[in-house]
N, C-alpha and C positions, 0 to 999 in steps of 0.2 A: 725609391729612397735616394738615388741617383742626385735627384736636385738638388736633396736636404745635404748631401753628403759636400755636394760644391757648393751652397750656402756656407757652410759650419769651415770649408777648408779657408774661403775667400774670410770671411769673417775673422780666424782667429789669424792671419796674414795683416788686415785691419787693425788687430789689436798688440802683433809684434811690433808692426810701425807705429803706432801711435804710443807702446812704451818704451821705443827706440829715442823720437821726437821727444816727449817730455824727456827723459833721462838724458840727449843733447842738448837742448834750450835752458836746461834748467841750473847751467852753468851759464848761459849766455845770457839771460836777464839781467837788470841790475837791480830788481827790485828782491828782496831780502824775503817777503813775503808770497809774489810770484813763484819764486825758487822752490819756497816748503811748497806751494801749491802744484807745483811740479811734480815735485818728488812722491806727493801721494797720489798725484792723477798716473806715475809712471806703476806704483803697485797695483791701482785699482784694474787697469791695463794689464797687465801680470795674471792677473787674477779672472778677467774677462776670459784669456788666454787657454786658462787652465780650465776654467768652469768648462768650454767650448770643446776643448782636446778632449776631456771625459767623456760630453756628448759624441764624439765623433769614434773613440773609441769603440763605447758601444752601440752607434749605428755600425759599425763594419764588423762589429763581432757579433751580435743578437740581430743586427736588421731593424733594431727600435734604441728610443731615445731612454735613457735612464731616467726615472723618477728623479727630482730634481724639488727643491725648496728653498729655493732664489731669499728667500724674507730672513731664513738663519743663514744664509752663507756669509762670511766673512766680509765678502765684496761688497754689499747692499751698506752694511754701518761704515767701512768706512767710505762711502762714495755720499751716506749722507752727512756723515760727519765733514768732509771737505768741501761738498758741496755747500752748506754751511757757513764756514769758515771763509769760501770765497766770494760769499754774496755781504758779507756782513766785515769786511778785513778793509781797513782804510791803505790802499797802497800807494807805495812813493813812487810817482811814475815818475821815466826817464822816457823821452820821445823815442829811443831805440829801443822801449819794449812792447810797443803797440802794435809793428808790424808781426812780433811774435804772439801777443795775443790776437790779432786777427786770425792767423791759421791756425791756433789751436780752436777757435771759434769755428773757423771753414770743415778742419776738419772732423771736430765733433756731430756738425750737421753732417757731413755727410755720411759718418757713420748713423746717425738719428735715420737719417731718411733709408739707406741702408736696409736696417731692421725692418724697418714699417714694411719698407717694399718685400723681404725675403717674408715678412707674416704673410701676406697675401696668398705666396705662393704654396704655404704646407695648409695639412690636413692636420697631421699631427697633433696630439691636442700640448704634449710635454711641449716640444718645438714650437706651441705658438706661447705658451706661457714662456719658454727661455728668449725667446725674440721678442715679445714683447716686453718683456722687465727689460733686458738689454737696450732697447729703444728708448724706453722712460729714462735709464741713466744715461744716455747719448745725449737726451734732447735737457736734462738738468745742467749735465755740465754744457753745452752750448747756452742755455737760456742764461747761465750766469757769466760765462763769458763774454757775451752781448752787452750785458749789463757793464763787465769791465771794461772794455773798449770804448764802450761810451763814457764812463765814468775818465776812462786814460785820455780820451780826446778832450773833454770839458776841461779836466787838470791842467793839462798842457793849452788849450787854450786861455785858460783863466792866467796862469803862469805868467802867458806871454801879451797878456791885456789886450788880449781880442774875448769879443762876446758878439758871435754870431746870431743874437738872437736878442 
């Protein structure tokens, strides 16, 4: 349980910086929209955080992972609710918000990939259900944010009557 235990420490460290990042940035955009999207990507992060510390609690006190129901916890509605919101939100880009949604992009993947790869490593069957729902919401909010970065660059090029294509 040695591995699982530095899986779940490295992980929820992943998910203080990443409610660190959105709760920085999300005064630093200038997009109004961005910002709320921010602000609930900084809870659902919170909330990853918390789900994680539970499991790690009781791998060091039982030596196993807690029954766990990722589908009613809190975290799941609202990561699809935002999730949601960000795929379907018309945003007013400003060219100095695109280099912040690239790394909230970079760094969602890499927490996606993250996951996938620490599933490989357990037995566990709790640990591979909490890693893999964690992975599926890593790789939503990257696949939407992909989405926005493209959507920020066309903006901004259309803006500025270039059309690359």
């Amino acid at each position: 349980m040695k591995n699982a235990t530095e899986i779940l420490k490295y992980a929820m460290n992943m998910e203080k910086k990443a409610q660190e990042f959105y709760n920085f940035y999300k005064d630093k955009v200038s997009s109004k929209k961005i910002k709320e999207i921010f602000e609930g990507l900084a809870s659902m992060e919170e909330e990853h955080y918390s789900i994680l510390e539970r499991q790690l609690e009781s791998l060091e006190k039982n030596n196993s992972f807690t029954e766990i129901n990722l589908k009613e916890a809190d975290g799941e509605n609202i990561i699809q609710n935002k999730t949601k919101d960000l795929e379907h939100v018309d945003f007013e880009y400003d060219l100095s918000d695109l280099p912040i949604l690239r790394m909230a992009y970079a760094m969602e993947n890499d927490f996606a990939i993250f996951y996938e790869k620490a599933l490989e490593q357990t037995e566990d069957e709790q640990a591979k259900y909490l890693l893999s729902t964690l992975a599926k919401w890593e790789r939503e909010h990257r696949d939407s944010f992909e989405e926005e970065v493209k959507n920020a660059m066309q903006s901004t090029w259309f803006s500025q009557s270039f059309y690359p294509f």
